[in-house]
Structures are given as structure tokens and as C-alpha cells.
C-alpha positions in Angstrom: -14.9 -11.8 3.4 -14.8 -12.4 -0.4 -14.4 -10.4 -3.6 -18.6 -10.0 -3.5 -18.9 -8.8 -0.6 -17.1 -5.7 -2.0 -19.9 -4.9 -4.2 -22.0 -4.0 -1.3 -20.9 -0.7 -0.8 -22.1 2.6 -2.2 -20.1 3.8 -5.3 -19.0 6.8 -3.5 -15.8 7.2 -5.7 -17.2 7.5 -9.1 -15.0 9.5 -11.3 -12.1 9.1 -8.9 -8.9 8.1 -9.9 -6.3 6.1 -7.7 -2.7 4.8 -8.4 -1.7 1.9 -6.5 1.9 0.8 -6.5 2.1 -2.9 -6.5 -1.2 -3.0 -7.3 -1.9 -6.5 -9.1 -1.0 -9.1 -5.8 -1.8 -9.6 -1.9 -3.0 -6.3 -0.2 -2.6 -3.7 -3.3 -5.0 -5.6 -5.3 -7.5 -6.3 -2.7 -7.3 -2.3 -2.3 -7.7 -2.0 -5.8 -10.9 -4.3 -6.1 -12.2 -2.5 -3.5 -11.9 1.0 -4.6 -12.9 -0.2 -8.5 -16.1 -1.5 -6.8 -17.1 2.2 -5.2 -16.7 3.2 -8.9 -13.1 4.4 -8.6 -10.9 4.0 -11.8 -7.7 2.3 -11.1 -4.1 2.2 -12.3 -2.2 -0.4 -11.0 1.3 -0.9 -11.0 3.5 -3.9 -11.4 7.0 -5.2 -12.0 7.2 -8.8 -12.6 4.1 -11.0 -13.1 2.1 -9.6 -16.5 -0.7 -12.3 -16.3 -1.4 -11.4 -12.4 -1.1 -7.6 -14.3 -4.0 -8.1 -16.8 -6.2 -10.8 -14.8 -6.1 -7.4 -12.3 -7.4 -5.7 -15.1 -9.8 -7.8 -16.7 -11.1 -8.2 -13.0 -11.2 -4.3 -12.4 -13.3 -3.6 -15.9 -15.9 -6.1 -14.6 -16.7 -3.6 -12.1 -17.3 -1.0 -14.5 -14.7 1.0 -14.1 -11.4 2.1 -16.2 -8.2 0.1 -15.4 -4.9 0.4 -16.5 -1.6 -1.4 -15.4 1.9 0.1 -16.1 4.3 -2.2 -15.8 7.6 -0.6 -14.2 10.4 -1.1 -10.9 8.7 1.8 -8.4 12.6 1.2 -6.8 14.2 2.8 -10.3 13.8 6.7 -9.3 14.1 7.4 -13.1 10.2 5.2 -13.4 8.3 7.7 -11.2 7.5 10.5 -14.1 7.0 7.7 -16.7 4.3 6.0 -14.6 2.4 9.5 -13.9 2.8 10.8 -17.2 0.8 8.0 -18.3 -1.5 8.1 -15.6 -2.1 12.1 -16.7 -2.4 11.0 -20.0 -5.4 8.6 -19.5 -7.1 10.0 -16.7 -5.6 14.0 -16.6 -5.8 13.7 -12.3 -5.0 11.6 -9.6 -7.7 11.5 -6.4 -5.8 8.6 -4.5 -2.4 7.3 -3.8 -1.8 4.2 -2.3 2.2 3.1 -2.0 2.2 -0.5 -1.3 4.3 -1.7 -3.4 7.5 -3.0 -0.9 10.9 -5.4 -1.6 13.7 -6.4 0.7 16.2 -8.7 1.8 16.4 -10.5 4.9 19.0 -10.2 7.2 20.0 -9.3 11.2 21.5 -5.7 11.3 25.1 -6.5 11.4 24.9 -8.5 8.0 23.1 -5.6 6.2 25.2 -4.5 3.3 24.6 -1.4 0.7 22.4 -4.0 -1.5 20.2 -4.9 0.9 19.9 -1.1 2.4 19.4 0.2 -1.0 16.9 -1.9 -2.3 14.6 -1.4 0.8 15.3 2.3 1.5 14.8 3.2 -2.1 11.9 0.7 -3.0 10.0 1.1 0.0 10.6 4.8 1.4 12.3 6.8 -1.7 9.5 5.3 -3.6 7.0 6.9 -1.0 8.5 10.2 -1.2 8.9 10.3 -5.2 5.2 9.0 -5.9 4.0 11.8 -3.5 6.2 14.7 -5.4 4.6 13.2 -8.5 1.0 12.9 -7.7 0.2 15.8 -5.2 0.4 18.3 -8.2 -2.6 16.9 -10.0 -3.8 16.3 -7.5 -7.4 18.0 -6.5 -8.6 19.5 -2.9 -10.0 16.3 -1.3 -7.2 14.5 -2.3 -5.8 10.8 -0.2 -2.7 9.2 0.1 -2.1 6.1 2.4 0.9 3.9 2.6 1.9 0.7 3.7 3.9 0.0 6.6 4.2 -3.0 9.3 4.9 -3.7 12.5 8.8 -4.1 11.9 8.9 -0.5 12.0 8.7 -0.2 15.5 9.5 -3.5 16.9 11.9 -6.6 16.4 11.5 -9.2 13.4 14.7 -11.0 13.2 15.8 -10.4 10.1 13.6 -7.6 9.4 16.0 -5.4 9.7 16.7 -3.0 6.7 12.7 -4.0 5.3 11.8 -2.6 9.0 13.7 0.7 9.2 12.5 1.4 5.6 8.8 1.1 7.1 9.9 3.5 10.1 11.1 6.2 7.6 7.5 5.7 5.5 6.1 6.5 9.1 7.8 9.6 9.2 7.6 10.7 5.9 3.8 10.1 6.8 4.0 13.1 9.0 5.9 15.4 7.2 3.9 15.0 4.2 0.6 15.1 6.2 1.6 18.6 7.9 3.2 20.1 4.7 -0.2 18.9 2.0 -3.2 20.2 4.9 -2.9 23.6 3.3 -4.6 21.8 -0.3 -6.6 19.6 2.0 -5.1 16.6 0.8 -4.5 13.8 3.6 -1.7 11.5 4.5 -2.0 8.5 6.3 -0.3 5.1 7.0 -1.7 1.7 7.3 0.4 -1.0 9.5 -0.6 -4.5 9.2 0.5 -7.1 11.3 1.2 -10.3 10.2 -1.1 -11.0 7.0 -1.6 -14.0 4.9 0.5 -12.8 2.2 2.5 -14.6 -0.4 5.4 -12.1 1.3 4.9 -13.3 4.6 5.3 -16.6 3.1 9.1 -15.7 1.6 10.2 -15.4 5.7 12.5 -18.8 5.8 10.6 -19.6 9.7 7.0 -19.1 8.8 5.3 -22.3 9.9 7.1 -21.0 13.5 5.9 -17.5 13.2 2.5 -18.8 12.2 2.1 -20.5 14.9 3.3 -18.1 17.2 1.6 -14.8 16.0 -1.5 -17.2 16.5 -0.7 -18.0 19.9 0.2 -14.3 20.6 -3.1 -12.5 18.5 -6.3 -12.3 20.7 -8.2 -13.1 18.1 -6.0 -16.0 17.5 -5.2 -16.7 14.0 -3.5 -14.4 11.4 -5.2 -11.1 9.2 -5.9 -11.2 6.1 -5.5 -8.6 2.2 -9.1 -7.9 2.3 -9.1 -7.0 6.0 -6.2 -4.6 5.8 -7.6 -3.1 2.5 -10.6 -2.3 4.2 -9.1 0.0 6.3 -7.1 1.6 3.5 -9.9 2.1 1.5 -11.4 3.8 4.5 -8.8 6.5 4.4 -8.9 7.2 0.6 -13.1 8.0 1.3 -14.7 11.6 2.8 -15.4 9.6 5.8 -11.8 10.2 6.8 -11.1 13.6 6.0 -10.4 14.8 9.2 -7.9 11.9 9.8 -4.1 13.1 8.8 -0.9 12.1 9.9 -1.6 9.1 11.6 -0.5 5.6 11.4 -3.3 3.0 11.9 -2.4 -0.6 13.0 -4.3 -3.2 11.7 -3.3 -6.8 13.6 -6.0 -8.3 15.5 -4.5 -7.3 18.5 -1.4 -9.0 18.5 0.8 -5.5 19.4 -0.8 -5.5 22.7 1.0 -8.3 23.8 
């Protein structure tokens, strides 16, 4: 699958807005080229890299849509209003949420001090929470929100451990939220990939041994990839899943049911 094959689909999403947190790398900006291709105008956000931040949005424009990248730590809780102030200022709404962006430090559960706590809970889950309480207000009937999660939220990665309880409590929050937004028919869902080509799969300090065993272990026997797990996410933000809430889909070739 390729960047072309995007263009395929129907614009379905002309005149929508989405936000996607850690928008301009990996899986948030293969969801963004996917949802700019349906006609969908896109604000990414970043933190670090401003050339990956405007190649995303020279790439975006191409598609004919507006793009706009705010550069800003989705960990700080103080960033939250700034980003959606500016996203009310250019576009007045927001259609879609996607909260991918995610941060963490590695280590077993007995070596996990406040830093490394902190910086997962508040940059993975608080993030979740505080984009939501942002965005749901302008948000119109019809409206999506899908987060990130992965499989360390249910089951053992050593040294997974505070990334991996922050992705259980974006689960949950995945619930709540879902139960408490049905009444403005705005729907809440969770994407959990398995073990994707990512350059953060890459950071893990055994990957050559993981690679080769999640290869061994995934029936289809080799690893997923941005595109593959955006294409499920961009599922969720379209009409075709509007009576999908709640729920957390896992995207992994297979490799949970062994």
C-alpha cells in the first residue's frame, strides 16, 4: 500500500475538519494523508521535528485540502486551549479527533519513578482526556474521535510498563467518553496496533529480537505497517462507522491470538 493508493477513495469528508495529535510522523501522518485525500482539512500537531511539520503540510495541500500544523507538547496541559483556539480560529469546528500523539520511558515496573509515570500518564492518557474536553464542544452531531492504543495495554512488553498502563487508561477513558458523548451522537473509539514498523518501535533497545519474534508469532508472519493501521482509523472517523462506539479494535495480523 502506498501514498497513491489513497487517492482511490471517494472524498466523502469534504468540508470536514480533523485534529490529529502527533500528526506529521509514523501512523498520525498516514491518518492524516488519508483523511486529506477524502477531502478532509487537517491540522496536525507536532513537537519536535518542523521540517517533518511542513513537508506534512506541503504534502497535505497537494491533496487539495487546508492544512495547518501547530507546533506544541500535547503532554503540557497548559497547550490544549492554545492548539484549539487556533484550530477554531481557522476552521470555526472540529469533525474528527485522532489522539495519537504518545511518549514514554522504558522500564520494568519496579524501576518506574514519578518521571517516567508522569510523562506517560499525562502525554498519552491526560492528553486524551484534555483534547476531548476541548474538542467535543465544537464539535457537530456526527462527530468521531479515535485514539491510539497498543497491545501493552493488556498484555506484557518488558519494559512497557508505565507506556502500557497509560494505553489501558486511554481504553477506559474510551468507554466513558463513548457512553457520556452518544447523547450528541458523537462516537468514541480506540485503535490498538500490534507491533508496527514504526520509527517508535525502533527506540525498543531488543528490536532485531522482537522482530523476529512477533514474525515467528503473527499468522501472517511479518510485522504491520502506518498505512495499515490508519486505514482502520480512518474507517472510524467515516459514517460507515456510526453505529460503532466504545470499542477498541485491534489491528495486529493476528499475532494476539497466540
Amino acid at each position: 500500500m502506498n501514498a497513491h493508493s489513497d487517492t482511490n477513495h471517494t472524498r466523502d469528508l469534504i468540508g470536514k475538519v480533523a485534529v490529529i495529535t502527533g500528526g506529521t510522523k509514523g501512523i498520525g501522518r498516514a491518518v492524516a494523508r488519508k483523511l486529506a485525500a477524502r477531502g478532509c482539512h487537517v491540522v496536525v500537531n507536532y513537537f519536535r521535528s518542523r521540517n517533518a511539520a511542513a513537508e506534512t503540510v506541503t504534502e497535505l495541500e497537494t491533496l487539495g485540502v487546508r492544512a495547518l500544523a501547530v507546533r506544541g507538547n500535547i503532554g503540557n496541559k497548559d497547550f490544549h486551549p492554545k492548539l484549539f483556539a487556533e484550530v477554531r480560529d481557522a476552521f470555526g469546528k472540529v469533525d474528527i479527533l485522532v489522539s495519537n500523539a504518545a511518549l514514554g520511558l522504558f522500564a520494568n515496573i519496579m524501576d518506574v519513578d514519578e518521571r517516567a509515570w508522569d510523562l506517560s500518564l499525562h502525554t498519552n492518557a491526560e492528553a486524551f482526556l484534555l483534547c476531548v474536553q476541548q474538542a467535543a464542544p465544537m464539535m457537530p452531531p456526527g462527530g468521531k474521535i479515535v485514539a491510539l492504543s497498543s497491545l501493552g495495554s493488556t498484555r506484557y512488553i518488558p519494559g512497557y510498563a508505565a507506556i502500557g498502563i497509560s494505553k489501558a487508561a486511554i481504553e477506559t477513558l474510551t468507554r466513558y467518553l463513548a457512553h457520556e458523548l452518544a447523547p450528541r451522537h458523537i462516537n468514541v473509539n480506540t485503535v490498538s496496533g500490534g507491533f508496527i514498523d514504526t520509527d517508535a518501535l525502533k527506540s525498543f533497545h531488543n528490536y532485531d529480537e522482537m522482530m523476529r519474534e512477533v514474525v515467528h508469532r503473527t499468522p501472517f508472519g511479518r510485522v504491520g505497517t502506518p498505512d495499515e493501521v490508519a486505514d482502520v482509523v480512518v474507517f472510524l472517523c467515516t459514517d460507515a462507522a456510526r453505529w460503532i462506539t466504545g470499542q477498541i479494535i485491534i489491528v495486529d495480523g493476528g499475532y494476539s491470538l497466540t
